[in-house]
C-alpha positions in Angstrom: 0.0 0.0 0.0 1.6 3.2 -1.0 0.4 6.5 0.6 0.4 9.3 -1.6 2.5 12.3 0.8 2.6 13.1 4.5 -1.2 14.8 4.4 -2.5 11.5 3.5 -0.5 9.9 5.8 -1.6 11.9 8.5 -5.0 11.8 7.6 -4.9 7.9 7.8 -3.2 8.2 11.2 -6.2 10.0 12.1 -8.7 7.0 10.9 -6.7 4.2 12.8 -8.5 0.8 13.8 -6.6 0.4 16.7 -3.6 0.8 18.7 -1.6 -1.9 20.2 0.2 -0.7 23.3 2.6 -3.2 24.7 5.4 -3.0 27.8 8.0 -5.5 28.1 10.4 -6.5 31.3 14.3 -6.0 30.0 15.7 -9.1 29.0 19.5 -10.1 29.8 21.8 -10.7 27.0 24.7 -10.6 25.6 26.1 -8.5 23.2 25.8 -8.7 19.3 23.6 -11.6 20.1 19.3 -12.0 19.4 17.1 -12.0 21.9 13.3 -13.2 21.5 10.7 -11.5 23.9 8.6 -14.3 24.2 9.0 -15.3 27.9 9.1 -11.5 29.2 6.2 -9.5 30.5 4.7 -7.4 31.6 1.8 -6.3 29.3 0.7 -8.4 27.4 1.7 -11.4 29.4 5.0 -13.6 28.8 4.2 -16.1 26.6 5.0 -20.0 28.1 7.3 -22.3 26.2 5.6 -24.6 23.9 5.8 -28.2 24.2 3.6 -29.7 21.4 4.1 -28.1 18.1 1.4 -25.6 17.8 0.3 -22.5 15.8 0.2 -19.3 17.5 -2.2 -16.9 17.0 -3.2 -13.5 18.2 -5.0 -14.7 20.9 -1.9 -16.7 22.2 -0.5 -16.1 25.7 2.9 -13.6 24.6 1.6 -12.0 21.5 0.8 -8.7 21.6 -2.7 -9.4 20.9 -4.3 -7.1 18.4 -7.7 -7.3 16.8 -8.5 -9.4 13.7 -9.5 -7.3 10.6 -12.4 -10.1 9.2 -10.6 -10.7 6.3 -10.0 -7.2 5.2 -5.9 -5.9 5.0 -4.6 -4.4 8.1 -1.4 -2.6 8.0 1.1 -1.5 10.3 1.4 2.2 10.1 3.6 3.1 12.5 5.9 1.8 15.4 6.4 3.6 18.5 9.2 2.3 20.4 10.7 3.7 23.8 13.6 2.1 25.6 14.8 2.7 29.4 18.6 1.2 30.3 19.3 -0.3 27.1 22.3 0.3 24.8 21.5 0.3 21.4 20.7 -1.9 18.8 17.7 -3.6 16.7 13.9 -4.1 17.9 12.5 -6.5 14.5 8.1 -6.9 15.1 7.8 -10.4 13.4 4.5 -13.0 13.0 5.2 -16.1 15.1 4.0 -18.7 12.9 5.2 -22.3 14.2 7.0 -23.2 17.2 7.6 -26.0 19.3 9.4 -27.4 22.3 11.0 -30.1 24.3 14.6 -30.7 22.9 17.7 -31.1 25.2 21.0 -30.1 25.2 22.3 -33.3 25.7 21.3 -34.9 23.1 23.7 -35.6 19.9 22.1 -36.7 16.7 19.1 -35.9 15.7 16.1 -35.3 18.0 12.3 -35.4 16.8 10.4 -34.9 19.8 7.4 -32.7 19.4 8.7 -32.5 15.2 7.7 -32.0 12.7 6.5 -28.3 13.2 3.1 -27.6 13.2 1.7 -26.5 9.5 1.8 -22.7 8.7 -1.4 -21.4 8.4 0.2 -17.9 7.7 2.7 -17.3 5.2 2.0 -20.9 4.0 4.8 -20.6 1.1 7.3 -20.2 3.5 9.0 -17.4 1.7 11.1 -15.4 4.1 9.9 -17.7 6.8 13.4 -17.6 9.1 14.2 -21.0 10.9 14.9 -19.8 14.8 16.5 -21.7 17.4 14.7 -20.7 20.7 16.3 -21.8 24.5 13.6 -21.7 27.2 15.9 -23.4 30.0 19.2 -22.5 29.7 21.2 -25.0 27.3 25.0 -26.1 28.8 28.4 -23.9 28.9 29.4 -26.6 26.3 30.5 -24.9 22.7 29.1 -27.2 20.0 26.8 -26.5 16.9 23.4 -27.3 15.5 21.3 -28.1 12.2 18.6 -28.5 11.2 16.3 -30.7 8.4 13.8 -28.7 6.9 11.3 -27.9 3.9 12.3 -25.5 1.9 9.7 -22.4 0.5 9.5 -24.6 -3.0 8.2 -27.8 -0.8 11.7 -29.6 -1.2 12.1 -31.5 2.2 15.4 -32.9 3.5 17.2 -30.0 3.2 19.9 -29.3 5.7 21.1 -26.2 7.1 24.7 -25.2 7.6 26.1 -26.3 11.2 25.9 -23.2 13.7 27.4 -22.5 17.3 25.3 -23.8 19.8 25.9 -23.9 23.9 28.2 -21.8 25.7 28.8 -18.3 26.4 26.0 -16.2 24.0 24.0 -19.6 22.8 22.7 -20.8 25.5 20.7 -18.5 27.8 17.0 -18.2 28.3 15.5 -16.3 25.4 18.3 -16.6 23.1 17.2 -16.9 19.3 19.5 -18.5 17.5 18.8 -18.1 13.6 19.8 -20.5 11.5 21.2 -19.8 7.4 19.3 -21.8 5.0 21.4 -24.3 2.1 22.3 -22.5 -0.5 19.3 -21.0 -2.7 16.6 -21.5 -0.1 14.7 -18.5 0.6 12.4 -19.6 3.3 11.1 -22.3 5.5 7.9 -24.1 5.5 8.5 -27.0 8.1 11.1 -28.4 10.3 11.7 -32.2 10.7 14.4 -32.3 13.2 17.2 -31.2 15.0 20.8 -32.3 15.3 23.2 -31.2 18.1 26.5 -32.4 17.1 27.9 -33.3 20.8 26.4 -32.2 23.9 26.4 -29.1 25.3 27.2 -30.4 29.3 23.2 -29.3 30.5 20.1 -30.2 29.3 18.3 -27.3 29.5 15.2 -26.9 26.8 14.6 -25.6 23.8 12.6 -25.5 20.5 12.1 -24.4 17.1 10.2 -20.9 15.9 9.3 -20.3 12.5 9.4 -16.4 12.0 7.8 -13.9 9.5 9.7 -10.8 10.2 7.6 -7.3 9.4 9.8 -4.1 10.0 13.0 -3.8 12.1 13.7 -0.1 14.0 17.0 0.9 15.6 17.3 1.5 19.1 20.2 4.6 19.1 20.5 6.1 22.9 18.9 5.0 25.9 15.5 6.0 26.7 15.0 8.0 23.1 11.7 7.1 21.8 12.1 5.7 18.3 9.1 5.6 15.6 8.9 6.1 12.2 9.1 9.8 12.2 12.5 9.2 13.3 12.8 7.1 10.4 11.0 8.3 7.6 7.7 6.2 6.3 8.1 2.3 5.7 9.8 2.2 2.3 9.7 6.1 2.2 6.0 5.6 2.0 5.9 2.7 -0.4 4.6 0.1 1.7 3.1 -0.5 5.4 3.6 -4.1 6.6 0.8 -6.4 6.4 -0.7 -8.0 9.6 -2.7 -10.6 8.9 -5.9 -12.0 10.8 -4.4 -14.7 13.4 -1.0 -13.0 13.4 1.2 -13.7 16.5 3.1 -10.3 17.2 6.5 -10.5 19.3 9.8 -9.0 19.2 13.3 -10.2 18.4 15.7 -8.2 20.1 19.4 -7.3 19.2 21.6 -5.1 21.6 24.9 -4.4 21.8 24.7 -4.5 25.4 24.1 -6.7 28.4 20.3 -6.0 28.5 17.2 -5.0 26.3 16.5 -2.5 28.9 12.2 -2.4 29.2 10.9 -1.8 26.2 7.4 0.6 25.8 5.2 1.6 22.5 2.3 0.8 20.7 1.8 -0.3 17.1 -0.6 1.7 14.9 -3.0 -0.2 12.6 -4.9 0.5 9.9 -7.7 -1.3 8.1 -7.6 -0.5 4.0 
């Protein structure tokens, strides 16, 4: 959806369907490292870690829970953001299409409990799907990597992703989203089939997988400046305003280049075309 100039963008402003305000407890991390902010509060609740693989939705526990649209497009037309004690960094709003839970740390070879992930009913091609790597219970202090067998966004399963660090100093703590690249040509994920830890990481912690639609990402510059998107000009300079789609499961992936998040305050502004 392009919007002619700033009058018109205004004026839609103006004729919002809602606003989404959010607050979310700082998260620990470390630097240069994601972060997803799926098990902090406080409004709306933390999300728990799944078990089962399941489809969240809007109305899941940990999404920021805006209203469904009845079929019509809802866009995002704005994202205020306001940070307190954090350093910098990234804030990406993504859809949380698939995820699942119950895999150890301990475990080398592959593991297929509570796999395959669930079928996306949202982005169903799986083009620019990412393939995350989420720790609920902290994973060992171990160093050793991870892949993972997957469908690919042209329905080609058995396709393997390239081995990445896993356990140890900033890949094992609670919330830590590990992303993992794709084999070579893949441009998205439509379904995971398991997951191989090569050795293990000394702890058996928990963790899962979380297919992820990423909408818009906004830097975080200073501590406690409030960032939206009259800092950063419109979406696309105006070309387009990211689709949210009925069902969608809003949360945040966090980057910092510090040692916390900091809490992080806003609201979303969404419009119905």
């Amino acid at each position: 959806m392009a919007i002619a100039n700033l009058a018109a963008y205004q004026d839609r402003l103006q004729g919002l369907y809602q606003k989404v305000r959010f607050t979310k407890a700082a998260v620990t991390t470390v630097a240069a490292r994601s972060y997803s902010s799926w098990l902090s509060g406080t409004f709306p609740a933390a999300g728990v870690a799944p078990t089962t693989a399941a489809v969240p939705t809007n109305a899941t526990a940990g999404s920021l829970g805006q209203i469904d649209c009845a079929g019509s497009t809802q866009r995002l037309l704005r994202l205020i953001l306001q940070t307190a004690g954090a350093t910098g960094g990234m804030i990406t709003i993504a859809d949380r299409l698939s995820h699942q839970g119950g895999l150890s740390g301990i475990v080398a070879g592959a593991q297929t409990t509570n796999l395959p992930t669930a079928a996306l009913t949202r982005q169903t091609t799986g083009d620019d799907v990412l393939l995350g790597i989420e720790v609920y219970t902290a994973v060992g202090a171990t160093g050793t990597t991870i892949s993972a067998s997957y469908t690919n966004q042209a329905g080609t399963a058995t396709r393997t992703t390239p081995l990445t660090t896993f356990g140890g100093t900033g890949f094992n703590a609670i919330s830590r989203i590990i992303f993992l690249p794709l084999q070579v040509s893949d441009s998205g994920v439509r379904a995971v089939a398991s997951v191989s830890v090569t050795a293990t990481t000394g702890t058996a912690g928990a963790f899962g997988v979380t297919l992820a639609y990423p909408l818009v990402s906004i830097p975080v510059e200073d501590v406690t400046m409030p960032m939206g998107l009259d800092e950063e000009g419109l979406f696309g300079f105006g070309t387009w305003f990211p689709q949210i789609v009925d069902g969608a499961c809003l949360f945040f992936i966090l980057h910092t280049v510090g040692t916390t998040t900091g809490i992080i305050q806003g609201q979303a502004h969404l419009s119905e075309d």
